[in-house]
PAPA-298717 format. One line per 2 residues: number of its first residue (from 0); their letters; for each residue x, y, z of N, C-alpha, C. Coordinates in Angstrom, 2 decimals. Example, Ala and Ser with C-alpha at 12.3 -4.5 7.8 and 13.67 -1.06 7.14 Angstrom:
BEGIN
0) as) 13.19,-5.69,7.80,12.30,-4.50,7.80,13.20,-3.30,7.80 | 12.85,-2.25,7.08,13.67,-1.06,7.14,12.90,0.03,7.87
END
This chain:
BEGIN
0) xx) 106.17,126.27,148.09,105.02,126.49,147.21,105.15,125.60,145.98 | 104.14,124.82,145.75,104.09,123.80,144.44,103.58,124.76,143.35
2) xx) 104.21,124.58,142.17,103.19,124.75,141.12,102.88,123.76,140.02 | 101.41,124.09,139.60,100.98,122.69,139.01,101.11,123.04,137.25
4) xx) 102.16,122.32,136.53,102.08,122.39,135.52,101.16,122.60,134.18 | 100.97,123.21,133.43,99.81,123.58,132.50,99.47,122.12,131.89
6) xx) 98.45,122.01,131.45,97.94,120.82,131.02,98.94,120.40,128.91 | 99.05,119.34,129.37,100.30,119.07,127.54,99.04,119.27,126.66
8) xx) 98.62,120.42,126.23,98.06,120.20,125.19,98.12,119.03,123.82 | 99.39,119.31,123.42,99.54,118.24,122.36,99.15,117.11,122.82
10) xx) 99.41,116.40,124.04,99.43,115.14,124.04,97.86,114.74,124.25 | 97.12,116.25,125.12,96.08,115.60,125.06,95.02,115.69,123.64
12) xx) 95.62,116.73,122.57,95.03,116.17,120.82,95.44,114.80,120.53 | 96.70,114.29,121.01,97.16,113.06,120.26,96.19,111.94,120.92
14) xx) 95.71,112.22,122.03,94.95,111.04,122.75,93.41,110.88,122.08 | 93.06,112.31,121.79,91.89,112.86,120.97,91.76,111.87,119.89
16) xx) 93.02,112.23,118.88,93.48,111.54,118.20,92.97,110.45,117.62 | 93.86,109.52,118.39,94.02,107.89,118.73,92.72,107.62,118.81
18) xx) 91.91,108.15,119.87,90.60,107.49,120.78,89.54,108.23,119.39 | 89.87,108.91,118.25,88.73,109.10,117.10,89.22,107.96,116.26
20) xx) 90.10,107.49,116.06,91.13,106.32,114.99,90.36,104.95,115.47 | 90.84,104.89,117.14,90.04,103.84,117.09,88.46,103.48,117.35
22) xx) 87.70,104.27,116.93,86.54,104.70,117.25,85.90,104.12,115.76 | 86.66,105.47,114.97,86.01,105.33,112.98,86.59,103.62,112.61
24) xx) 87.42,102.87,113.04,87.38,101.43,112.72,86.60,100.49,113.73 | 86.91,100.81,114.45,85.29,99.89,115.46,84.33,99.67,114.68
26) xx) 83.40,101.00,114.27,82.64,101.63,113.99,81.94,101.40,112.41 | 82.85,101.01,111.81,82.64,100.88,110.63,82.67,99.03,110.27
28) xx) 83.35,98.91,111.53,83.34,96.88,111.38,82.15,96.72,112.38 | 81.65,97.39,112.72,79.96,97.29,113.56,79.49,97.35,112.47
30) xx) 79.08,98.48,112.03,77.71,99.21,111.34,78.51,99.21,109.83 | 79.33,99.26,109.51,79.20,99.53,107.92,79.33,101.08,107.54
32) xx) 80.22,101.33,106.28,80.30,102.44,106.06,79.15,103.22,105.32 | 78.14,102.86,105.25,76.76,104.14,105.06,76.59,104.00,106.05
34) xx) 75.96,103.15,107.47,76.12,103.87,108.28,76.56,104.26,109.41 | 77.93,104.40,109.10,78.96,105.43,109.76,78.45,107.08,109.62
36) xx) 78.58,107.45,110.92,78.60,109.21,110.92,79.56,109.56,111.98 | 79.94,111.19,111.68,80.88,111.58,112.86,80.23,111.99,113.74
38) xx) 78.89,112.24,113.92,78.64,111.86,115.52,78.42,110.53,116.35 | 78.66,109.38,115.40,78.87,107.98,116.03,80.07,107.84,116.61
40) xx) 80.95,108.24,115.53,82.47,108.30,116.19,83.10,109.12,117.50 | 82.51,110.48,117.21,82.69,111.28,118.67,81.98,110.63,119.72
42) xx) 80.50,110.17,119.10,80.14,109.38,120.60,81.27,108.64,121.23 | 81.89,107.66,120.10,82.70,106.33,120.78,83.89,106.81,121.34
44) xx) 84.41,107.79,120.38,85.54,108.55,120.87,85.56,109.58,122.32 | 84.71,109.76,122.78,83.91,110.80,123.84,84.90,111.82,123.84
46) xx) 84.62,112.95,122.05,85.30,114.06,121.86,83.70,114.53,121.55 | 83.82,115.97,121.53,82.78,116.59,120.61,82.85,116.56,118.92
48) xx) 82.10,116.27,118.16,81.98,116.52,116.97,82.82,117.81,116.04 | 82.36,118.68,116.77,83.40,119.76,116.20,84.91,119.91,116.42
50) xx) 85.16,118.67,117.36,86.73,118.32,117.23,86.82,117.30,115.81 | 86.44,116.58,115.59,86.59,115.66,114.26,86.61,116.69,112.59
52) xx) 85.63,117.77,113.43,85.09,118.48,112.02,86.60,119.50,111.77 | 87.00,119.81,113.24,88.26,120.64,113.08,89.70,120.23,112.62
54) xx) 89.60,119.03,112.10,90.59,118.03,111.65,90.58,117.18,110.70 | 89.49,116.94,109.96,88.79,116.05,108.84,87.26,116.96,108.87
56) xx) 87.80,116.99,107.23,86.20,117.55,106.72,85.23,116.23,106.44 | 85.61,115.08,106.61,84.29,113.61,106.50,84.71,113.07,107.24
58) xx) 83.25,112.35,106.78,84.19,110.64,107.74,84.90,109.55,106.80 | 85.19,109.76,105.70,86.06,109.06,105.20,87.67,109.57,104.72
60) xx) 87.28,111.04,104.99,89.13,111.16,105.38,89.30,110.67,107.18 | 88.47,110.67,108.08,88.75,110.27,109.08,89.25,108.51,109.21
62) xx) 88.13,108.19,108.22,88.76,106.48,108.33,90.27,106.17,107.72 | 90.29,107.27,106.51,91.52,107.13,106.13,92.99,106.97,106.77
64) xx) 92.76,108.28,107.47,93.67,108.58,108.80,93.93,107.42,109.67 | 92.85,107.05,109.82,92.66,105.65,110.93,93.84,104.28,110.16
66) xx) 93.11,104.05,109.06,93.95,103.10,108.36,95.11,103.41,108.01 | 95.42,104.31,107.91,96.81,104.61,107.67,97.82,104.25,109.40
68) xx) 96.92,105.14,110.19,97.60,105.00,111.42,97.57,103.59,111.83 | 96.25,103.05,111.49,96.70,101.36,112.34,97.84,100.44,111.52
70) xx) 97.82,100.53,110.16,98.96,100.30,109.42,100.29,100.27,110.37 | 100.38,101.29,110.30,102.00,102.13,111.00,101.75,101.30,112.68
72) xx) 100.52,101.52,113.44,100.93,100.78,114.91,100.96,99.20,114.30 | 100.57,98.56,113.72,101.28,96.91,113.02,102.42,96.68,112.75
74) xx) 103.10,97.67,112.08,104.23,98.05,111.74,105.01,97.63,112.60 | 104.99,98.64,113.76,105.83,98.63,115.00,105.57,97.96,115.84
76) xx) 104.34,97.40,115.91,104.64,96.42,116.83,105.01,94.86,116.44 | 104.86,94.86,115.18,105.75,93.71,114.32,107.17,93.87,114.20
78) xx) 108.00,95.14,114.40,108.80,95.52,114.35,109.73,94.91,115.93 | 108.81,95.51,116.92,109.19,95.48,118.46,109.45,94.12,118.78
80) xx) 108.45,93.36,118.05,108.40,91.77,118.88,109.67,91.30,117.68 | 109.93,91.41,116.79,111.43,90.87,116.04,112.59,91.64,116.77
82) xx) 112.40,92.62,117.39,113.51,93.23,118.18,114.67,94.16,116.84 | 114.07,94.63,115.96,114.74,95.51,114.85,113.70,96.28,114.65
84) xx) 113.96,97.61,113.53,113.42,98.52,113.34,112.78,98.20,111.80 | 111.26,99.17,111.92,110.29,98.44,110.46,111.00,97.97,109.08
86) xx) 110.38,97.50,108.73,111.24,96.85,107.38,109.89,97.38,106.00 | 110.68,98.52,105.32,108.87,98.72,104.20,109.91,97.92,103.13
88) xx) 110.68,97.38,102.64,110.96,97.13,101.28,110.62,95.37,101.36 | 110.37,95.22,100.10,110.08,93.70,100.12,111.34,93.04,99.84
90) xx) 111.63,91.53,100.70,112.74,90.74,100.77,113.41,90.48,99.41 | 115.07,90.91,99.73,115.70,90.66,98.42,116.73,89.16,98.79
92) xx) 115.87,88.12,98.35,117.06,86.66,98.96,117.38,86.30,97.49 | 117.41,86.78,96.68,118.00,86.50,95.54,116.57,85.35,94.25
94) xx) 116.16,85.35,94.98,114.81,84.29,94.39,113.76,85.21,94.30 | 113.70,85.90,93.18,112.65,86.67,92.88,110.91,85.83,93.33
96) xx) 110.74,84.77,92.92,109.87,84.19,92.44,109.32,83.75,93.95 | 110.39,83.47,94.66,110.00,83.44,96.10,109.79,84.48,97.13
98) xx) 110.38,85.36,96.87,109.75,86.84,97.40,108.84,87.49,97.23 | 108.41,87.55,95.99,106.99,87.70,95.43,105.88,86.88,96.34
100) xx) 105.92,85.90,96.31,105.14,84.96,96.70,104.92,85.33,98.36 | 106.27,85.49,98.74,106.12,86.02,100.65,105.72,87.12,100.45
102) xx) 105.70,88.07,99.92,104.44,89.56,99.82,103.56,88.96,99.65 | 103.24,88.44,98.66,101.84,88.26,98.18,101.02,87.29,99.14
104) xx) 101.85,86.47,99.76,100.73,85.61,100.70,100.47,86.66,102.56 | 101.49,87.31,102.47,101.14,88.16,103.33,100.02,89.74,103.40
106) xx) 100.19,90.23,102.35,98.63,90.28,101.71,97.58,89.50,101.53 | 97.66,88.58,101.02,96.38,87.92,101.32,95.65,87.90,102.76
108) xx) 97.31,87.67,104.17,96.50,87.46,105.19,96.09,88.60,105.67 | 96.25,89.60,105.08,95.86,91.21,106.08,94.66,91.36,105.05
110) xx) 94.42,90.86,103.80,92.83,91.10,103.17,92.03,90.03,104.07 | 92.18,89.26,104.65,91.13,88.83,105.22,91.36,88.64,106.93
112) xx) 92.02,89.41,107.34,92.15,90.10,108.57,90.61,90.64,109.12 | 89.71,90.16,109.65,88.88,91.50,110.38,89.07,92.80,110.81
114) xx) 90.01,92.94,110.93,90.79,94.52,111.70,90.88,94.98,110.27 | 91.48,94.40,109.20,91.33,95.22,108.13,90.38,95.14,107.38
116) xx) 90.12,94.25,106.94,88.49,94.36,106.19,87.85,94.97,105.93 | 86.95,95.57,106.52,86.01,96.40,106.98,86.55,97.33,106.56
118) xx) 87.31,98.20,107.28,87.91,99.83,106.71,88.50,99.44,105.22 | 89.35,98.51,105.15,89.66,98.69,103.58,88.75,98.63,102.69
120) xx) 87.98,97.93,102.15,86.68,97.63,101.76,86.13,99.28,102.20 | 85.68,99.88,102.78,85.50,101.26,102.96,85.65,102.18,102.06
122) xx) 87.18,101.94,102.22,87.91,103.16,101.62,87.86,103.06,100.30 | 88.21,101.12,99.67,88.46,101.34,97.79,87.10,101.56,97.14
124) xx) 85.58,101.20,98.48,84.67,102.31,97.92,84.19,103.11,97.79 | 84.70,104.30,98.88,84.61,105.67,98.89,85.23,106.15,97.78
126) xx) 86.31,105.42,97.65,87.37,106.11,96.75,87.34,106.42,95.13 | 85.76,104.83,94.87,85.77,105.39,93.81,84.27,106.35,93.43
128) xx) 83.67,106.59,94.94,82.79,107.63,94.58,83.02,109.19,94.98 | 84.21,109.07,95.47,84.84,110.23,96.08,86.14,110.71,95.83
130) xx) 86.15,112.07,94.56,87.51,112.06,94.07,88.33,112.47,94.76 | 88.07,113.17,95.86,89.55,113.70,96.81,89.97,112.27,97.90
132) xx) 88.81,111.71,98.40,89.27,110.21,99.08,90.17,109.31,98.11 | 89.70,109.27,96.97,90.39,108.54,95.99,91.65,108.69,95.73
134) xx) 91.86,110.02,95.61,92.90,110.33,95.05,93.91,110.26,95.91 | 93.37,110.60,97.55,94.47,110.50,98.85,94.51,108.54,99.41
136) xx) 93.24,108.11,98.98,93.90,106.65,98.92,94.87,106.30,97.90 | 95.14,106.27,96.85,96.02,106.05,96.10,97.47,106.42,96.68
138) xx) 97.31,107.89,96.60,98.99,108.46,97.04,98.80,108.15,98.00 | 98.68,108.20,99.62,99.11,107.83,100.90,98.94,106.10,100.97
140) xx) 97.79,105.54,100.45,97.85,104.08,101.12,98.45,103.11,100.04 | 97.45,103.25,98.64,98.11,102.27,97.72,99.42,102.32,96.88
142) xx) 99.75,103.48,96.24,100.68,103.58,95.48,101.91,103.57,96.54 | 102.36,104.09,97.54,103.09,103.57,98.43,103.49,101.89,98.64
144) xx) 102.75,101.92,98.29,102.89,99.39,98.78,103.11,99.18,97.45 | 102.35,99.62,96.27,102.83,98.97,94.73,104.64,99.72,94.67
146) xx) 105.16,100.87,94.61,106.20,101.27,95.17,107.35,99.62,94.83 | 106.99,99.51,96.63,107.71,98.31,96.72,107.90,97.21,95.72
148) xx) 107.25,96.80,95.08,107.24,96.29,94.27,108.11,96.60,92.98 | 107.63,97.52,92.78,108.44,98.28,91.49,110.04,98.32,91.82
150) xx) 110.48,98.45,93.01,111.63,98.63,93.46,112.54,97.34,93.63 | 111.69,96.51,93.86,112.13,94.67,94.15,112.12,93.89,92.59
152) xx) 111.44,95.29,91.28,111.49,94.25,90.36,112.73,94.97,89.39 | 112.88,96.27,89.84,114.44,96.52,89.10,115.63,96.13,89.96
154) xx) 115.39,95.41,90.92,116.43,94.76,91.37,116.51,93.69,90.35 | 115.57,92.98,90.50,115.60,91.96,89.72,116.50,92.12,88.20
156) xx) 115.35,93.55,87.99,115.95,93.67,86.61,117.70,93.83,86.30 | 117.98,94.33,87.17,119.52,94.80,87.24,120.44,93.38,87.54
158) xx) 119.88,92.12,88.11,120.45,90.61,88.13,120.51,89.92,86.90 | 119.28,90.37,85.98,119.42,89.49,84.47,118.25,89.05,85.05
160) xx) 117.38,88.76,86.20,115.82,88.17,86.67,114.71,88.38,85.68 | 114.35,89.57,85.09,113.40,90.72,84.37,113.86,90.82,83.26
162) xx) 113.34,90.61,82.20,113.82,91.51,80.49,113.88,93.18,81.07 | 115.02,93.63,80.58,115.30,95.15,80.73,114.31,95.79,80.49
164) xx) 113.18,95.66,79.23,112.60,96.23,78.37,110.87,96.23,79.33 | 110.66,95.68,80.32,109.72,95.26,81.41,109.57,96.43,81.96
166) xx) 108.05,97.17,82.42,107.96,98.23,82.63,107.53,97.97,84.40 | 108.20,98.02,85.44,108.24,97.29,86.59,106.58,97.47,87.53
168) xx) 106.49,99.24,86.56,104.78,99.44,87.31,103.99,99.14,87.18 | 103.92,98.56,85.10,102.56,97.41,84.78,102.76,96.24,85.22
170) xx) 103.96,95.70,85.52,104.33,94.03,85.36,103.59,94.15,86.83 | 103.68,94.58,87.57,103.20,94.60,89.30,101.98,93.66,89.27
172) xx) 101.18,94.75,88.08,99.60,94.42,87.99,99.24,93.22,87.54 | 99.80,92.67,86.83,99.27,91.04,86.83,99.49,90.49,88.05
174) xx) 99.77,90.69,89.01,99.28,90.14,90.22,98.68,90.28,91.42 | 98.93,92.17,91.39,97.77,92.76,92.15,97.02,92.86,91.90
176) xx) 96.75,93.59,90.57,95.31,93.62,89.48,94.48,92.39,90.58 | 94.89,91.06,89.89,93.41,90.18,89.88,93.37,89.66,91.61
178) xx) 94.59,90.13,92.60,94.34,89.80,93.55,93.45,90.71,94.60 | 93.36,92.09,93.96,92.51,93.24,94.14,91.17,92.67,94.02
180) xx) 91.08,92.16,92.51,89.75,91.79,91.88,88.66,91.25,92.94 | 90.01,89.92,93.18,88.82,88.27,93.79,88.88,89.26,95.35
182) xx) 89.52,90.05,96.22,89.30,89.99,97.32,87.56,91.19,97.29 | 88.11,92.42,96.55,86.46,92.88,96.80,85.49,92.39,95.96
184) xx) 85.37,91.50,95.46,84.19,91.08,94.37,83.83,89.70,95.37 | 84.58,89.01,95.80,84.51,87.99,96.19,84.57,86.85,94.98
186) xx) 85.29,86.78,94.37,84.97,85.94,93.01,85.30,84.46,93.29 | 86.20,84.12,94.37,86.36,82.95,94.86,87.01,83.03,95.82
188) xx) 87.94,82.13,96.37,88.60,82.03,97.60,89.62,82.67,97.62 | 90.28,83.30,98.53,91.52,83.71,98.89,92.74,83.20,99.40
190) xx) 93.05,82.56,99.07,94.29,81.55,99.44,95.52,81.41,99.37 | 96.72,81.43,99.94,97.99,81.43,99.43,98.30,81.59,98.36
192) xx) 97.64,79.85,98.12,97.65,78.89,96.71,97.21,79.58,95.91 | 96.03,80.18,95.94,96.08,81.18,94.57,97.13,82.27,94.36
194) xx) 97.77,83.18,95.28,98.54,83.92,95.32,99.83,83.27,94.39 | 100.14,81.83,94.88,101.29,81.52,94.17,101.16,81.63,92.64
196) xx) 100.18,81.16,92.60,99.51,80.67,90.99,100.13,82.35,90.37 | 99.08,83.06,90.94,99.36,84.64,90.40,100.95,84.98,90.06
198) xx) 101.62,84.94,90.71,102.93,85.03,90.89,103.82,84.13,89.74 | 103.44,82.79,89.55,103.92,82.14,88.77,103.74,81.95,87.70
200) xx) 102.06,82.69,87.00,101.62,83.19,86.25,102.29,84.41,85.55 | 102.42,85.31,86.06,103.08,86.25,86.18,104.59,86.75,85.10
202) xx) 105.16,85.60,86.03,106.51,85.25,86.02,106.88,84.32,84.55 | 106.45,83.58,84.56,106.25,82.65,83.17,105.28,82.50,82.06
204) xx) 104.07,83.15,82.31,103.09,83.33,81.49,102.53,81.91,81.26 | 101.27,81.41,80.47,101.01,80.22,80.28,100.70,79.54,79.17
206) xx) 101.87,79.87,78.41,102.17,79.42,77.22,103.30,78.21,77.80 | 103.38,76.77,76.82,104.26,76.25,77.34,105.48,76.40,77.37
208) x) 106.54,75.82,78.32,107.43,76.47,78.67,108.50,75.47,77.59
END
């Protein structure tokens, strides 16, 4: 006599999941976030609506979720193809000025990524018409990545790199600040080359040296 195992619940929410994640970013690099709805997404996702509603009260904690999760599958699969496990801290090779610069141009290429675009652009404007989106973009997506930063610049500081007296969470912002700026305003191009500028700006100010 066979018996047929009960169905994995969990695994089939996690598939639920996934197939609403990648649904609310499709979805929003189609149509745009006004108009995005969660019965577009359950359509794409082929869940019912009242599964999305039973797990996210909008659709912009749903996109959130999404971006966060596709984050983390980049992660690992950037991780898999180097054959080591994720790396979140930014490179310490002893050259401040050049590590900076390899974050920062690697940001640049995920702001003008299509896969990210769209949802990010989303979210930093939900976020600022929506104080609970806002506030969970900050703590889960952004303040997490500035983090790093802060952490790579009391290294520094602890080499003699940084004046002691350097507050590592404002100093960040002269280079995210205006690289934030030009990517959602569009104020000009996005380019390495500007990234370096920022960085070297930054770093030396432009007073002569």
């Amino acid at each position: 006599m066979t018996t047929k195992s009960a169905p994995d619940s969990k695994r089939r929410s996690e598939r639920s999941r996934h197939a609403i994640y990648d649904a609310a970013i499709e979805l929003v690099s189609e149509v745009g976030y006004g108009k995005l709805t969660i019965e577009a997404i359950a359509a794409r996702a082929g869940v019912g609506k009242q599964t999305i509603y039973r797990w996210w009260p909008s659709k912009g904690a749903v996109l959130l979720d999404a971006f966060l999760d596709l984050g983390k599958q980049a992660s690992l699969e950037a991780s898999d193809e180097a054959g080591r496990a994720p790396e979140y801290e930014i490179p310490d090779t002893g050259d401040l000025e050049a590590d900076l610069k390899y974050v920062v141009r690697a940001s640049i290429d995920e702001f003008k990524n299509p896969k990210y675009d769209a949802p990010y652009r989303a979210l930093a404007a939900e976020g600022m018409l929506n104080d609970e989106i806002g506030a969970e973009y900050v703590e889960k997506l952004l303040e997490p990545s500035l983090q790093l930063y802060v952490r790579r610049l009391r290294i520094a500081q602890e080499a003699g790199q940084v004046r002691p007296d350097v507050d590592p969470r404002v100093a960040l912002e002269l280079w995210t600040g205006p690289l934030a700026q030009r990517w959602l305003q569009r104020t000009g191009p996005l380019t390495h080359e500007y990234g370096d500028q920022l960085v070297e700006y930054a770093l030396y100010g432009i007073a002569p040296r």
